[in-house]
C-alpha positions in Angstrom: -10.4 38.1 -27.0 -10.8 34.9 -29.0 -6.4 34.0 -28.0 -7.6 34.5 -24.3 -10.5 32.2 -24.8 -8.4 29.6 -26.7 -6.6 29.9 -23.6 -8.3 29.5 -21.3 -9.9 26.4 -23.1 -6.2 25.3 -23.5 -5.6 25.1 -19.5 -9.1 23.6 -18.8 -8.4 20.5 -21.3 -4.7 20.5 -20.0 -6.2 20.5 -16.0 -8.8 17.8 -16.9 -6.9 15.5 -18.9 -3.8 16.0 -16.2 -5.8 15.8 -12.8 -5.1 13.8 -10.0 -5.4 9.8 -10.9 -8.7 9.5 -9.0 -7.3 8.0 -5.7 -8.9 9.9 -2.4 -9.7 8.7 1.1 -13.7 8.6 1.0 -14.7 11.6 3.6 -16.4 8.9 5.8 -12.8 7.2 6.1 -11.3 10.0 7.0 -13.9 11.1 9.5 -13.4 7.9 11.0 -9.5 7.8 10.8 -9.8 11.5 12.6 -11.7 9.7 15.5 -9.7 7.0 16.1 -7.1 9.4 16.1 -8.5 11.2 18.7 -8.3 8.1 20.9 -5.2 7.0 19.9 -3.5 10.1 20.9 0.3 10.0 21.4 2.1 13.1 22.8 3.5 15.6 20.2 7.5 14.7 20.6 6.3 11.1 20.2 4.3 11.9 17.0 7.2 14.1 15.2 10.1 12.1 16.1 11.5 11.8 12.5 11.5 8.2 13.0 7.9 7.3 10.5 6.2 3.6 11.4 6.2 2.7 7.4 9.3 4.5 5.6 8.6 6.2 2.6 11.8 5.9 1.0 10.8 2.3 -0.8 8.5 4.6 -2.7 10.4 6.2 -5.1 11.4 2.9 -7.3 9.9 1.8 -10.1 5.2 1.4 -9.8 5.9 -2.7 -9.7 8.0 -2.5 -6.7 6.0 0.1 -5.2 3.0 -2.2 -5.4 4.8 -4.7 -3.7 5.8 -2.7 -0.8 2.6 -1.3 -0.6 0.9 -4.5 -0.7 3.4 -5.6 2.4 2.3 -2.4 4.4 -1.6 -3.2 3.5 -0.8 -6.4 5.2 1.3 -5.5 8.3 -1.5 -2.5 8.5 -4.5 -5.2 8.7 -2.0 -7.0 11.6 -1.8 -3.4 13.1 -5.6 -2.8 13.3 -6.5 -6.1 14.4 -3.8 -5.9 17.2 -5.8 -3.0 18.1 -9.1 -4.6 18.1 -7.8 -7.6 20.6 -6.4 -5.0 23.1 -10.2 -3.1 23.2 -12.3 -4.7 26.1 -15.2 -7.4 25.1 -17.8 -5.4 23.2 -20.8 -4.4 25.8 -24.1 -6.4 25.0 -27.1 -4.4 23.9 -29.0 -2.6 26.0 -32.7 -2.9 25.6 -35.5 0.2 26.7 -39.0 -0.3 26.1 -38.0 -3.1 23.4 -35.9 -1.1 21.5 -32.1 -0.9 20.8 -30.6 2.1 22.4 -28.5 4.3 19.6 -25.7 5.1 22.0 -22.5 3.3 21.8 -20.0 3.1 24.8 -16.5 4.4 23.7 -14.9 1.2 23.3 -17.7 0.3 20.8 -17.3 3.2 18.8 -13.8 2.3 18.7 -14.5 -1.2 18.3 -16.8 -0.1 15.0 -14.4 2.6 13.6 -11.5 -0.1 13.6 -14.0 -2.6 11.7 -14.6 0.1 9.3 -11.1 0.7 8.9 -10.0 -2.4 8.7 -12.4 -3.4 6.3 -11.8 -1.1 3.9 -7.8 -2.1 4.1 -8.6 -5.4 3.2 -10.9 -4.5 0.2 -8.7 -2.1 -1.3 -5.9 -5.2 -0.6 -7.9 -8.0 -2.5 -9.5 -5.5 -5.3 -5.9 -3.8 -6.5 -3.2 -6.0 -4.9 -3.7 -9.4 -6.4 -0.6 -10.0 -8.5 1.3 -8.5 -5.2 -0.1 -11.2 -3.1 1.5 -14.2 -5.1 4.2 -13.2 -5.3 5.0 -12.2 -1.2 3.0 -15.8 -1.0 6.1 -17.2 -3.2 8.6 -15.1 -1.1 7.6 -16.4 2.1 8.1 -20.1 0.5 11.3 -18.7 -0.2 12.3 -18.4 3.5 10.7 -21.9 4.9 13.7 -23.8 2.3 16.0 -25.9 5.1 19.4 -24.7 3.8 21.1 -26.5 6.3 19.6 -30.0 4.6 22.4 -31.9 2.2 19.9 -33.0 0.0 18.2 -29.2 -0.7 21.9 -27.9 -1.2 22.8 -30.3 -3.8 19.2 -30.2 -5.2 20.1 -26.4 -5.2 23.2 -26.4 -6.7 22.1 -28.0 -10.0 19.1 -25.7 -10.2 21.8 -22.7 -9.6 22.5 -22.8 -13.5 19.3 -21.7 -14.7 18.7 -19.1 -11.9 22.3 -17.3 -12.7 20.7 -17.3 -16.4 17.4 -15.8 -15.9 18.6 -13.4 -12.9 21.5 -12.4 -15.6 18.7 -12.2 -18.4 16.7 -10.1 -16.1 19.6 -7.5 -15.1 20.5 -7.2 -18.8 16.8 -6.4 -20.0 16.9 -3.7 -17.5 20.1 -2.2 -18.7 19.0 -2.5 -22.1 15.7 -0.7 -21.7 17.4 2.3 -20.3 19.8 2.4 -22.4 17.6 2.8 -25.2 15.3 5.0 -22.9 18.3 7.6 -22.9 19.5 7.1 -26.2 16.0 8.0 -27.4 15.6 11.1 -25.0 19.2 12.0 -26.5 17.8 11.7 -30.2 14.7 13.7 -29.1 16.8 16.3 -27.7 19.2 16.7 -30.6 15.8 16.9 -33.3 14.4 19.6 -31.1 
């Protein structure tokens, strides 16, 4: 009785110490995600065409690259939603009955409100987690407005190409050398056991 109990304490302290990392959609997101849905109703061939909107193969790198791809699909997400809001008609005005506010919204403003909501928790979970991610798409994007066809940026560019061959090099070798000794550890580990 007492091995079962051990046990069984044994699997609880594993499940709460191994539980999921705490991320969820709040049910109020999802509620409103499952609305939207509704309206935004595309036939079923459309929906399972095998063809996703944001791949999910840029996922299965290493956590910093996945944080910069996610950070990328926050953003081309907020562009998404507020797409979405411009194509809504203008918001309808209040009505006022016996000088109060009526509770009912028209469809287009419950849209309208559900795609705030959404939208505004994008952008909050985007500047509370994705910081770091930011800069550095903000130093990408610098990266693509560099006139390469003007003589005085390709000479400036060729003397700076010294020290970028080095510290791309440097980079590369790190890598190798931290998986190398990843294996070469896992090897050791196997070979004690």
């Amino acid at each position: 009785m007492a091995a079962v109990m051990r046990r069984v304490v044994c699997i609880f302290m594993w499940l709460s110490v191994c539980q999921v990392s705490g991320a969820f959609i709040p049910n109020e997101l999802n509620r409103t995600l499952q609305n939207l849905m509704q309206h935004y109703k595309i036939s079923n061939q459309d929906f399972f065409n095998q063809k996703p909107v944001f791949p999910r193969e840029p996922l299965k790198g290493n956590a910093e690259l996945k944080m910069v791809y996610m950070y990328g699909v926050l953003e081309e997400y907020e562009k998404l939603l507020g797409n979405m809001l411009k194509q809504l008609p203008t918001p309808s005005p209040q009505l006022a009955t016996s000088g109060t506010r009526t509770a009912s919204l028209s469809a287009s403003d419950e849209i309208r409100s559900n795609l705030m909501k959404v939208l505004s928790k994008m952008q909050e979970l985007k500047r509370n987690n994705y910081k770091e991610q930011a800069a550095l798409l903000e130093q990408l994007r610098k990266l693509e407005d560099i006139e390469v066809g003007n003589f005085k940026v390709q000479s400036k560019a060729l003397s700076e190409l010294t020290w970028i061959y080095e510290e791309a090099s440097s980079l590369a070798d790190d890598k190798r050398r931290r998986r190398r000794r990843r294996r070469q550890t896992r090897t050791r580990l196997h070979q004690q056991a």
